[in-house]
C-alpha positions as CSV (number, residue, x, y, z in Angstrom):
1,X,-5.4,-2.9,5.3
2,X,-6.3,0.7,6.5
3,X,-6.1,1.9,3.0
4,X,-3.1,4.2,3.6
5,X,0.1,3.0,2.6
6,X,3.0,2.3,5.6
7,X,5.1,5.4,4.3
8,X,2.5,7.4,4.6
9,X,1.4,6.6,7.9
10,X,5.1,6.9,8.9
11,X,4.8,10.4,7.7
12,X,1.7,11.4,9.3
13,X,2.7,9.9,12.8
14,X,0.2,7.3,12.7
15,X,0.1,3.2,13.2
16,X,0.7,1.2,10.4
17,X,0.2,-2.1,12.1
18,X,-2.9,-0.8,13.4
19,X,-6.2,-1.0,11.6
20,X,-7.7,1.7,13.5
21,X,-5.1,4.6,14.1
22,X,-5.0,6.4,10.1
23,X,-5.7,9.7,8.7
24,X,-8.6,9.3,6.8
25,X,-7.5,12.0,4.5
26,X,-4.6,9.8,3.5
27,X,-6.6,7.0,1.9
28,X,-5.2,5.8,-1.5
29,X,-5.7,2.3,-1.1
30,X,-8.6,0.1,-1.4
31,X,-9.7,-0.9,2.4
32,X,-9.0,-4.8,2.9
33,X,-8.1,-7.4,5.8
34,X,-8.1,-6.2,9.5
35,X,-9.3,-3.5,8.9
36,X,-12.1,-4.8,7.8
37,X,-12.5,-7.3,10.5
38,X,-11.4,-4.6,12.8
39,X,-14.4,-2.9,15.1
40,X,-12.7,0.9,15.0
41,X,-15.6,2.7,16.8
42,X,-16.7,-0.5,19.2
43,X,-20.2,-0.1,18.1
44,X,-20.1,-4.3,17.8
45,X,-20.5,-4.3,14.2
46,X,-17.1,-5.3,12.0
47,X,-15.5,-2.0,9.4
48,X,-16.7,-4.6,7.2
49,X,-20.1,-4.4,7.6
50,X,-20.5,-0.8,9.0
51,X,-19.2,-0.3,4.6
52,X,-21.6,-3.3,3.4
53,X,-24.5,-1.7,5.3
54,X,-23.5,2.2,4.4
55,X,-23.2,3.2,8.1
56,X,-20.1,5.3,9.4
57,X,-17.4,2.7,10.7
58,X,-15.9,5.9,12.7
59,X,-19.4,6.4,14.9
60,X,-20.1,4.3,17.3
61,X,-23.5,5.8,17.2
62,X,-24.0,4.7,13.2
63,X,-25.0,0.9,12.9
64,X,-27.3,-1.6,11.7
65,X,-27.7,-3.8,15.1
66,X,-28.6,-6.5,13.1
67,X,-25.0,-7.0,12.7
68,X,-23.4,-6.7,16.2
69,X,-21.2,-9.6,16.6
């Protein structure tokens, strides 16, 4: 759900079962299910909402704490 596909994070020596561990610069896929569940910076706030709210999902120091679960 990263947005990168498996081979390409085989490639790249990154996760694929894991939301959080992808090269950004990889991206080719549209961003969907745990990752955006996923808290990737631990900020508090879902990858979800961190895009809904146009804060960085990367920076646990960009959030709207209005939507810290």
């Amino acid at each position: 759900g990263d947005g990168v596909t498996n081979g390409d994070e085989i490639s790249d020596g990154t996760d694929p079962t894991d939301p959080c561990d992808f090269d950004s610069a990889n991206i080719t896929l549209a961003q969907s299910g745990d990752y955006l569940t996923a808290d990737c910076d631990g900020d508090g706030v879902t990858n979800g909402d961190e895009i809904s709210d146009g804060t960085d999902p990367t920076d646990p120091c960009d959030f709207d704490s209005t939507n810290i679960t």
